[in-house]
C-alpha positions in Angstrom: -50.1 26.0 25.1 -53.7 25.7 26.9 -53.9 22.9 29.4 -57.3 20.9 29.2 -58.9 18.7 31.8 -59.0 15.1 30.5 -61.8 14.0 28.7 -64.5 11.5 30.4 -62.8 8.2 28.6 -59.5 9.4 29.9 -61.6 9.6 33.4 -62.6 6.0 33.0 -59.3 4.8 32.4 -57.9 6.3 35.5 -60.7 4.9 37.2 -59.9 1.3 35.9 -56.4 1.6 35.8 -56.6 2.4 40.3 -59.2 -0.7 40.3 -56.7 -2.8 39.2 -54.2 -1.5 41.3 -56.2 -1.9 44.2 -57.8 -5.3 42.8 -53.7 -6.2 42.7 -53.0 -5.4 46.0 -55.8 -6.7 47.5 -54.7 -10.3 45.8 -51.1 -10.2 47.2 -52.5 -10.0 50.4 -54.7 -12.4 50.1 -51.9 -14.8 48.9 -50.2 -14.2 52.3 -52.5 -12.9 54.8 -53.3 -16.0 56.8 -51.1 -18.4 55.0 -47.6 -19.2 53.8 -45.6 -16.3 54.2 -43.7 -15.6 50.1 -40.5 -17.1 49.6 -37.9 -14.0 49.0 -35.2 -14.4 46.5 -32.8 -11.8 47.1 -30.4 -10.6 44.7 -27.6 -8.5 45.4 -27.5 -6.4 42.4 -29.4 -4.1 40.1 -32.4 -5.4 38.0 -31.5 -6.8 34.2 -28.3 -8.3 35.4 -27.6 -12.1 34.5 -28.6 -12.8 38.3 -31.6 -10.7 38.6 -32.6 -12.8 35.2 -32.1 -15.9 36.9 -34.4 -15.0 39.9 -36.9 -14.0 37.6 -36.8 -16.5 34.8 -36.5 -19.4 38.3 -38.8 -17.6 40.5 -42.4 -17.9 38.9 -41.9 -21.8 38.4 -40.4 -22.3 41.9 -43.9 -20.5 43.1 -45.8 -22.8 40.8 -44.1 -26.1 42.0 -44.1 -25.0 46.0 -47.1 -23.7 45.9 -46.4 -20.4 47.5 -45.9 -16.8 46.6 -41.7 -16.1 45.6 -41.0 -12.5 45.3 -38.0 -11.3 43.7 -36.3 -8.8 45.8 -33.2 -6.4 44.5 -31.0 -5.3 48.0 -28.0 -4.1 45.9 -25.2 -1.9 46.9 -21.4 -2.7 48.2 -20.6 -4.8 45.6 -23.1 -7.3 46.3 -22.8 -7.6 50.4 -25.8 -5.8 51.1 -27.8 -8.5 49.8 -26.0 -11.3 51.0 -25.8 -9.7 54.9 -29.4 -9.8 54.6 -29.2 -13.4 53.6 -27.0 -14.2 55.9 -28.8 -12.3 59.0 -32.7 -14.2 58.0 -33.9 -17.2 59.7 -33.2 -20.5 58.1 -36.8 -21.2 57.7 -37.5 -21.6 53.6 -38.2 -18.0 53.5 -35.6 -16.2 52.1 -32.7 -17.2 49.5 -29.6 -15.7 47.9 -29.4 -16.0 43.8 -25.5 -14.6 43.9 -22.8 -15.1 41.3 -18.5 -15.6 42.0 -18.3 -12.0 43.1 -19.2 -13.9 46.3 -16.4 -15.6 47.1 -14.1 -12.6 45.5 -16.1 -10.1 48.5 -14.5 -12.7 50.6 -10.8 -11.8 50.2 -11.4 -8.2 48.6 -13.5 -7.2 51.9 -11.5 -8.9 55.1 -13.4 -7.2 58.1 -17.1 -7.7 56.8 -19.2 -8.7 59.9 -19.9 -12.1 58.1 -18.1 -14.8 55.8 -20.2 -15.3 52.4 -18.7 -18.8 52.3 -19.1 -19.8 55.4 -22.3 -18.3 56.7 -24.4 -19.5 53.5 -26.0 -23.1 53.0 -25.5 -23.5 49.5 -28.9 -25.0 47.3 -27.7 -25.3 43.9 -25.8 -23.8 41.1 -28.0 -22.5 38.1 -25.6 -21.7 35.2 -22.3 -20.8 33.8 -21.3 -17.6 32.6 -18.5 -17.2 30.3 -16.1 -13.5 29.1 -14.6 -12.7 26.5 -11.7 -11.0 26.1 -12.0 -7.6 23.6 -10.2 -5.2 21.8 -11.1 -1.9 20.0 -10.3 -2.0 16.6 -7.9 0.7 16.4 -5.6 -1.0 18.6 -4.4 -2.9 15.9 -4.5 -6.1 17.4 -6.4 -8.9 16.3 -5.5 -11.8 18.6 -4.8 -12.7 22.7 -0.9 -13.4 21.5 -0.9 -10.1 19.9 -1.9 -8.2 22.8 0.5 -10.1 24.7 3.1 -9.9 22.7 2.6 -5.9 22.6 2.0 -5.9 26.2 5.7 -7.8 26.9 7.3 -5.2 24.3 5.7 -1.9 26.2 4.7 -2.7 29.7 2.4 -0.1 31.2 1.5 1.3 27.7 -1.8 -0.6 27.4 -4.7 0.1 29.1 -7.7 -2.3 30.1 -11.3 -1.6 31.5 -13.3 -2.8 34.4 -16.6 -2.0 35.9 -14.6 -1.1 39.3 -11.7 -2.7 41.8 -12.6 -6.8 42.4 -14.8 -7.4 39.6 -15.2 -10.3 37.6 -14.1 -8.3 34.6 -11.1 -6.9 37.1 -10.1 -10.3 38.4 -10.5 -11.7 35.3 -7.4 -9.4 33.9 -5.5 -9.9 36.4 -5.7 -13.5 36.3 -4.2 -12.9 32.5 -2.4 -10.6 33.7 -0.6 -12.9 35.8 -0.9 -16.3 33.6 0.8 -14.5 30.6 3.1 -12.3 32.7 2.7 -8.8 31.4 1.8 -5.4 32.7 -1.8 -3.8 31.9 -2.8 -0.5 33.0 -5.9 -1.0 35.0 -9.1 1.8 34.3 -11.6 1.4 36.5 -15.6 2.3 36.0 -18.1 3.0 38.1 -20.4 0.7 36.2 -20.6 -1.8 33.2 -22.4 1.2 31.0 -19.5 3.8 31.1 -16.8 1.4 31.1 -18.3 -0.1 27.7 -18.5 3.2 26.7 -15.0 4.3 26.7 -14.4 0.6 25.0 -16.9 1.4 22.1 -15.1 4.9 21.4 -11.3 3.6 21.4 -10.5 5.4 25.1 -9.4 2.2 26.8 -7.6 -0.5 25.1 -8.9 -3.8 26.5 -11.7 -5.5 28.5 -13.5 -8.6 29.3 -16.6 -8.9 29.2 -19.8 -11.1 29.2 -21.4 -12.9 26.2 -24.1 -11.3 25.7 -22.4 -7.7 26.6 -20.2 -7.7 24.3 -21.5 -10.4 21.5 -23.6 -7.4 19.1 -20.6 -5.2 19.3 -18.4 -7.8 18.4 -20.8 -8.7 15.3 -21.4 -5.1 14.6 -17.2 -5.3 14.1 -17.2 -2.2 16.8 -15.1 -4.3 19.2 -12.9 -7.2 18.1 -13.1 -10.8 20.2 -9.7 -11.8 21.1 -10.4 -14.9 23.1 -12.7 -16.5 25.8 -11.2 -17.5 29.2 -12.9 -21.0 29.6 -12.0 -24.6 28.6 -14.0 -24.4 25.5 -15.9 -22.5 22.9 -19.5 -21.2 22.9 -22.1 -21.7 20.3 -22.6 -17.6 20.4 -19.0 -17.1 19.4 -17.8 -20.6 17.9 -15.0 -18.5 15.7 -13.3 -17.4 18.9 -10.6 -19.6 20.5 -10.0 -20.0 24.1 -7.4 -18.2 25.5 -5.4 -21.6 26.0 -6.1 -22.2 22.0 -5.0 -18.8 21.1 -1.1 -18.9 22.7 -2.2 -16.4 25.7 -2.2 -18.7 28.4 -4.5 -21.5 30.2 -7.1 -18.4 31.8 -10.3 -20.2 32.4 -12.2 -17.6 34.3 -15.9 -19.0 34.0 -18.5 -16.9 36.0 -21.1 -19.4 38.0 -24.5 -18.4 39.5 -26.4 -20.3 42.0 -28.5 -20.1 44.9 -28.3 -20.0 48.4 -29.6 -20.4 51.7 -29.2 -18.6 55.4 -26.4 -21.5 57.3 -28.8 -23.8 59.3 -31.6 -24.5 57.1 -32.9 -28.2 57.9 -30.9 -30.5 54.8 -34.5 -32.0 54.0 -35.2 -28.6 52.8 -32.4 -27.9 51.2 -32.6 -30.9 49.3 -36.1 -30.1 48.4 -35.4 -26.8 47.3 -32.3 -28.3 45.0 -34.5 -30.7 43.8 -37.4 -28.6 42.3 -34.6 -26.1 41.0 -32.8 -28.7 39.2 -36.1 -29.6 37.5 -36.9 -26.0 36.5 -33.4 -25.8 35.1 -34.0 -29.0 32.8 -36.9 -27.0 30.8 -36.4 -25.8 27.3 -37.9 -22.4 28.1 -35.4 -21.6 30.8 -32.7 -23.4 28.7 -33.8 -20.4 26.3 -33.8 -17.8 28.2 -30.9 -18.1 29.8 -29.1 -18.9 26.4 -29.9 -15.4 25.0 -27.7 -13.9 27.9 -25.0 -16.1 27.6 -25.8 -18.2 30.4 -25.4 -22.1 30.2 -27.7 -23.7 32.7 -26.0 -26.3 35.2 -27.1 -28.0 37.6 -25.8 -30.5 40.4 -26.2 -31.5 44.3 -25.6 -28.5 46.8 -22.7 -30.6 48.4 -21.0 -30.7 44.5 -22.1 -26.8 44.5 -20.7 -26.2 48.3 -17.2 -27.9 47.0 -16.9 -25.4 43.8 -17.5 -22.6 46.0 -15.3 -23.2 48.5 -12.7 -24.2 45.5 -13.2 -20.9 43.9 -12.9 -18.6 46.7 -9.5 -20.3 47.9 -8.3 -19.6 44.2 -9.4 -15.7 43.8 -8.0 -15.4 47.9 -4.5 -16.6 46.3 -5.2 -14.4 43.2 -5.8 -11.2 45.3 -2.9 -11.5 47.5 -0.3 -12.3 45.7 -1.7 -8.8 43.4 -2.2 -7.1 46.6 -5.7 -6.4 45.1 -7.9 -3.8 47.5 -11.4 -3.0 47.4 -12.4 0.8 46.8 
């Protein structure tokens, strides 16, 4: 096949197309050369996660409210404590926030000789929203409720398998938590990733997983997977058919996932309580109340001394979790 040079409109395109680039550019300096440096919102993990949606869905408002540039920045790798070092390590000056999720708190007892303490060396802002899983089955398991895969857990220990994205995940934790509650012995499997894991669920390789809402919601529709329960205090509107895991006999495994925001340790409490304040407010409107609904995501809000106690709360629970399953990180 003979190349050909681009025709003249194809020219003028390229030609626009750098204009606006350089037009761009130009305007993002502008917006902080000689003014207000942007507000960064960090996020420790890969874009179109639940917590890079939050940053994104939060961040144009918060820019519109403040009056300032926010930039959404991804500093993923080490199960999240890349990110939050960098957190941790800015200056408490407005500049730079955390959006994380629980796998905070988890990093805390999973990774003892990190050079920092997620709980400690974080000023929380505010939570955002609730996250719930599911638990799942493939349907050539056979088994159609959470009492079933316990009771065929109890009757083979070992035998069953379950999936996880890798070592102290939610999805990880989360089993073991079950594990635990109902007393019985699953095989754990674990993924590099969300994508293969699911994988392997979707072609009968692996026996059981959770996994978020949204995740695992068209499978469960599409009747590829089969929803045994959710591990939280009550249904969701996505899935109103499936029990909790208390309802369904397997044990009283509320394993809600919560996202929020935070600051470096030391930011001034008059802007922390502005920050909480105008986040709250964004969290109240119907459009963010949507978006975050098509993930799976409930919004919530509260003060960041309400958010501070759940925090510290959780992390003493998944430190209790992880040693007495002598859980290590990979």
């Amino acid at each position: 096949m003979t190349n050909h040079p681009p025709t003249a409109p194809w020219r003028t395109r390229r030609r626009l197309l750098a204009a606006l680039l350089l037009a761009g550019a130009g305007l993002a300096q502008a917006q902080t050369a000689g003014g207000e440096a942007p507000l960064r919102l960090i996020v420790p993990f890969t874009p179109g996660t639940g917590i890079d949606l939050i940053a994104r869905t939060v961040g144009p408002k918060l820019a519109e409210r403040l009056k300032r540039p926010v930039v959404v920045e991804n500093r993923v790798g080490a199960s999240g404590n890349i990110g939050t070092e960098a957190v941790v390590r800015a200056a408490p000056d407005g500049n730079t926030l955390l959006v994380s999720v629980n796998t905070l708190v988890m990093n805390r007892s999973l990774y003892p000789q990190l050079a920092f303490d997620p709980v400690r060396d974080l000023t929380p802002v505010g939570l955002t929203s609730w996250g719930q899983l599911i638990l799942v089955t493939h349907p050539k398991s056979g088994i159609t409720t959470a009492a079933g895969l316990v009771a065929a857990a109890k009757q083979a220990p070992g035998r069953l398998n379950y999936a996880s994205p890798g070592v102290g995940t939610p999805h990880h934790l989360s089993m073991e938590l079950f594990k635990s509650t109902a007393g019985v012995f699953l095989t754990h499997i674990p993924y590099r990733g969300t994508g293969p894991a699911v994988t392997d669920m979707l072609g009968g390789q692996v026996d059981a997983m959770f996994l978020p809402i949204h995740v695992a919601l068209p499978q469960v529709r599409a009747g590829k997977l089969v929803a045994l329960g959710i591990g939280s205090d009550k249904r969701h509107p996505l899935l109103p058919d499936v029990p909790t895991l208390a309802e369904a006999r397997a044990g009283n495994v509320n394993v809600d996932m919560w996202y929020g925001i935070f600051a470096p340790k030391g930011m001034p409490a008059a802007q922390v309580a502005t920050l909480n304040r105008e986040i709250n407010e964004i969290l109240a409107s119907d459009d963010v109340k949507k978006a975050f609904s098509g993930q799976g995501m409930d919004p919530s809000s509260g003060t960041p001394e309400a958010f501070g106690q759940l925090v510290q709360k959780d992390a003493e629970r998944w430190a209790a979790l992880i040693k007495a399953r002598n859980i290590k990180a990979e």
